[in-house]
C-alpha positions in Angstrom: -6.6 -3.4 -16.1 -2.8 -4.4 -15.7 -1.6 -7.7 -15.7 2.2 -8.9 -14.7 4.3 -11.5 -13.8 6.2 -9.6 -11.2 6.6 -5.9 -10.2 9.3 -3.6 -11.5 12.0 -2.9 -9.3 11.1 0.0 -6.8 7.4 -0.4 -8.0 5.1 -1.7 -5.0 4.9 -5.0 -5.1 2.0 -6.6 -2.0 0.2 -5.1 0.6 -0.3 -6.5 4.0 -3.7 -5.5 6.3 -2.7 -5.0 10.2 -6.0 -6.4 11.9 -6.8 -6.9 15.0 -10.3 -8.0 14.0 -9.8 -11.0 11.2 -13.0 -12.3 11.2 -14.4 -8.8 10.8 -12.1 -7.9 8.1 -13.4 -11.0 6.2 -16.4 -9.9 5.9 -16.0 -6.5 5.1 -13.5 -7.0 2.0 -15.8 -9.8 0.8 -18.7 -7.5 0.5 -17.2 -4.4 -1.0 -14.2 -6.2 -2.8 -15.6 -9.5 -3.4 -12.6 -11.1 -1.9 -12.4 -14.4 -0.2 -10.2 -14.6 2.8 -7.9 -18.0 3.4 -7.8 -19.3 6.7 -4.4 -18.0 8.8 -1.7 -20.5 8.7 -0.2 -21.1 11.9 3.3 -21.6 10.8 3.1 -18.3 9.2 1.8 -16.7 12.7 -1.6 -16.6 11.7 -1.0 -14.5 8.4 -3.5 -14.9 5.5 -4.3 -14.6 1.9 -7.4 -12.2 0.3 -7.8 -13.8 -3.2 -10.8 -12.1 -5.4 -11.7 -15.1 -8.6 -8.7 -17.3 -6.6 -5.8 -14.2 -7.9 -4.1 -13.4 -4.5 -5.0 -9.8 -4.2 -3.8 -8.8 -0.5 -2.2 -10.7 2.6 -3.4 -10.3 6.1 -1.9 -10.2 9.5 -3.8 -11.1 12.7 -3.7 -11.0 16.5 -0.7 -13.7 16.3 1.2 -10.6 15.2 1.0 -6.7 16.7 -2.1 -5.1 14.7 -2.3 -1.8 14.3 -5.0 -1.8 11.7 -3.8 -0.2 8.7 -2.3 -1.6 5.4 1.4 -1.5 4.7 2.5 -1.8 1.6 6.4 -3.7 0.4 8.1 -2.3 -2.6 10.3 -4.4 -5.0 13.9 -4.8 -4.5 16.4 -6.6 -6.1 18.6 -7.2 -2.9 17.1 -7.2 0.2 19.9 -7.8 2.6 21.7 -4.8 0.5 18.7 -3.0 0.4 18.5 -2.8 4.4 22.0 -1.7 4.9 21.4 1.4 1.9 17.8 2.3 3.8 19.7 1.7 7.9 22.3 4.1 6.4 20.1 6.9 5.2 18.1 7.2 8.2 15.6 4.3 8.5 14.4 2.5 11.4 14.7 -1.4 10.7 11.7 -3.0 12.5 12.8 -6.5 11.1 15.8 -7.3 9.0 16.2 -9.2 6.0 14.7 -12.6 6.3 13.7 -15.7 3.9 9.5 -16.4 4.2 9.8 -20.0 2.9 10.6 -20.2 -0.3 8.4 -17.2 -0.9 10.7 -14.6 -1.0 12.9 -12.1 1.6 11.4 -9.4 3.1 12.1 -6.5 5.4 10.5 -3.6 7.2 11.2 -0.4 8.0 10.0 3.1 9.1 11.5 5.6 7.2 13.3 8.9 8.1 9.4 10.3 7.8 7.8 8.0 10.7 6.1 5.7 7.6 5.9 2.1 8.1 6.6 0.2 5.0 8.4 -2.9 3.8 10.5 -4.1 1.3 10.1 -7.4 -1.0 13.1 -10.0 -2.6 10.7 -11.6 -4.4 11.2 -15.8 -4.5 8.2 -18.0 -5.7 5.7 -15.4 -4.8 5.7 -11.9 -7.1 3.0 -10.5 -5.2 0.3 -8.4 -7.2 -0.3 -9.7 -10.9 -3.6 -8.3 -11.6 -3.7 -4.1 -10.8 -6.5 -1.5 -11.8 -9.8 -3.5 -12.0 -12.4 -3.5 -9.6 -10.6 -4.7 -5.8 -7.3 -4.5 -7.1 -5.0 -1.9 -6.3 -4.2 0.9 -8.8 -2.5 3.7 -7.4 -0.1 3.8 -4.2 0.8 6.9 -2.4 3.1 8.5 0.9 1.7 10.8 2.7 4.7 13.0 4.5 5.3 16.4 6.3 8.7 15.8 4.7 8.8 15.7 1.7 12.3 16.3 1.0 13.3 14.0 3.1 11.1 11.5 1.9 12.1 12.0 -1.7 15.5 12.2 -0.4 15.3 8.4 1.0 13.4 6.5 -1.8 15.8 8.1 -4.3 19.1 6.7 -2.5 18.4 4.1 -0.4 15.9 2.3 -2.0 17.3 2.8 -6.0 14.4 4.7 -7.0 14.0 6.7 -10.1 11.8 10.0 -8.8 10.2 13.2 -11.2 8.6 15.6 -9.4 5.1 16.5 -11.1 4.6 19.9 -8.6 6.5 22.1 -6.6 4.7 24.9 -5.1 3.1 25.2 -1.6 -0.3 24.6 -2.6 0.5 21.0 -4.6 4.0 19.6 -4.2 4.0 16.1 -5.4 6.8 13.6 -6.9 6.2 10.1 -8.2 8.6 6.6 -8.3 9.0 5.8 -11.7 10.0 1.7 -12.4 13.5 0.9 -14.8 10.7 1.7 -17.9 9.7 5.3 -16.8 6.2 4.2 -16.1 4.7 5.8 -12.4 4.4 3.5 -10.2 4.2 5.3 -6.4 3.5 9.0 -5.5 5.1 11.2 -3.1 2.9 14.2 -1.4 3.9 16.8 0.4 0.9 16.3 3.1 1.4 19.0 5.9 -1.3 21.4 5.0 -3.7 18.8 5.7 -2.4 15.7 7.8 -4.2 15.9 10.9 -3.0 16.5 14.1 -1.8 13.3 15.5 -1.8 11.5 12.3 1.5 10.3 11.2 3.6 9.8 7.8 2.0 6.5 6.2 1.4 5.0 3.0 -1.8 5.1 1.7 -3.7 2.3 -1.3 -5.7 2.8 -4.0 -8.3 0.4 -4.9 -9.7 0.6 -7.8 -13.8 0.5 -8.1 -16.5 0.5 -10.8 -18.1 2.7 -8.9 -16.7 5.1 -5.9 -20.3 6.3 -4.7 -21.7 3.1 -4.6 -18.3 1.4 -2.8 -17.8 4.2 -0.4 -21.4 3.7 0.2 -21.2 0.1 0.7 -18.5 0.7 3.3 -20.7 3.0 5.6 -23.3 0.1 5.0 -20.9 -2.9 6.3 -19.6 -0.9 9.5 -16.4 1.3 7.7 -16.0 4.7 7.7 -16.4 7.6 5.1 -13.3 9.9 5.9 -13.5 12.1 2.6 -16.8 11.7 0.5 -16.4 10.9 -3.4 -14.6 13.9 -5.4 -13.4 14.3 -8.7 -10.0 14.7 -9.5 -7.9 14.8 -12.9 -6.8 11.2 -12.0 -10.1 10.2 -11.2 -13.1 10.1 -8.7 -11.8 9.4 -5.3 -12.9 8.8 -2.2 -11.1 8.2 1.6 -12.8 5.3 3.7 -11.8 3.0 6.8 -12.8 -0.3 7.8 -14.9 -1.4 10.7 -11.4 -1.9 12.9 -9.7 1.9 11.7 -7.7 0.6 8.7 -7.6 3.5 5.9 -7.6 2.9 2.7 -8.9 5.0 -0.4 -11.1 3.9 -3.4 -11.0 5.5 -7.0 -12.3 5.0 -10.3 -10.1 6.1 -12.9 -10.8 8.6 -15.6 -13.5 7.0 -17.9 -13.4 4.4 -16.2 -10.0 3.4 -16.8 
C-alpha cells in the first residue's frame, strides 16, 4: 500500500467513471470494492464521490453530463492553462479547456493524437488519490494505443513527462511515465496486435484486489462482465472485467500479494 499527499507531476492523479447508470454503478462498486457512493451534487452537474472507509477513492459522472461508460483518468500537472496550449500544439483535441472546479483545483480534457480520452489535473484543495495499491484502490494505470510512437511522442513533450521504454520488439513493445523521482507511475502499450476491431485508444485502471478470482468472480455475480479471465503475469495476476453499464476496467493482485 502507498499512501501520499498529492501525486507527482505527470503521475495520474483521479479517475472519473462515465455512467449512464449511477444508481447501478453504486451498487456494483460497493459490492466488489466496498465503496460507498455520495449523492451527485447538483452544482457540480450531478458529479459524485466513491469513498471506500470515508478516503475518496474515485469520482463519478452521471446523466447530467454525456456518459459514455468508461473511466478516464487525469494526470498531474503543474500548469494547466500551459499544459493545454503544450498538448493543443502537439496534436491533441481539447474537449474542454482549462477551468477552476471551485476551489478544488483546474482541470482539462483532451483526446490525444491516439483517439484516447484523458484529462489533466492543477491540483487546488483536492490532490485526488492518497491511498494507491490496497484492495479498491488503484495501482497500476495503463494506454492502450495502435500508436505507440506517437503516443510516447505526446506524453514526452506536451505533457513534461519523463518516459523509459521497458520493450521494443513486435511481440511486447511497452514504455512507462516515470514521476520527477524515477519511480513508474503510467504504462504505454503498443496494443495493435490485439485491440479489437472497433475498439479505440483508451486508458485503462488497475484496481488492486486481495483476490483476482474471487473479484472477477464477484463481478459476473453483480451483473459485470468477465472480458479476459484471471492470468498470471510477472507483475501480477490480472484479470479484464466491465461493469453492468460497459465501463472496463481491469483488476490485479500484485506479486505476493504486494
Amino acid at each position: 500500500m502507498t499512501t501520499r499527499e498529492s501525486a507527482p507531476l505527470g503521475a495520474p492523479s483521479w479517475t472519473d467513471l462515465w455512467t449512464s447508470d449511477v444508481e447501478g454503478s453504486a451498487r456494483f462498486y460497493a459490492g466488489l470494492f466496498g465503496w460507498e457512493a455520495q449523492a451527485p451534487n447538483p452544482e457540480f452537474g450531478g458529479y459524485f464521490m466513491f469513498t471506500r472507509s470515508g478516503v475518496p477513492v474515485a469520482g463519478g459522472r452521471g446523466p447530467d453530463n454525456p456518459a459514455d461508460n468508461s473511466w478516464r483518468i487525469d494526470l498531474a500537472v503543474a500548469d494547466a492553462a500551459a499544459s493545454v496550449k503544450r498538448a493543443e500544439s502537439a496534436g491533441a483535441q481539447v474537449l474542454a479547456p482549462a477551468h477552476a472546479v471551485a476551489d478544488l483545483g483546474v482541470q482539462a480534457v483532451f483526446h490525444d493524437p491516439t483517439g484516447a480520452h484523458f484529462g489533466i489535473w492543477q491540483a487546488g484543495n483536492f490532490p485526488g488519490f492518497t491511498v494507491l495499491g490496497e484492495h479498491g484502490a488503484p495501482s497500476w494505470f495503463e494506454l492502450m494505443t495502435r500508436d505507440h510512437p506517437a503516443a510516447v511522442a505526446f506524453y514526452g513533450s506536451a505533457l513534461g513527462c519523463d518516459l523509459a521504454t521497458l520493450s521494443d520488439t513486435d511481440e511486447f513493445r511497452y514504455s512507462v511515465l516515470r514521476d520527477p523521482e524515477g519511480n513508474q507511475v503510467a504504462g504505454i502499450m503498443d496494443a495493435r496486435s490485439f485491440l479489437p476491431d472497433g475498439v479505440g485508444a483508451h486508458w485503462r485502471i488497475y484496481w488492486e484486489v486481495d483476490d483476482v478470482d474471487s473479484s472477477a468472480a464477484t463481478a459476473a455475480e453483480l451483473g459485470g462482465s468477465v472480458i479476459a479471465e484471471p492470468y498470471d503475469t510477472p507483475y501480477g495476476r490480472l484479470a479484464v472485467a466491465s461493469d453492468p453499464a460497459g465501463a472496463l476496467f481491469c483488476l490485479r493482485t500484485g506479486p505476493s500479494g504486494a
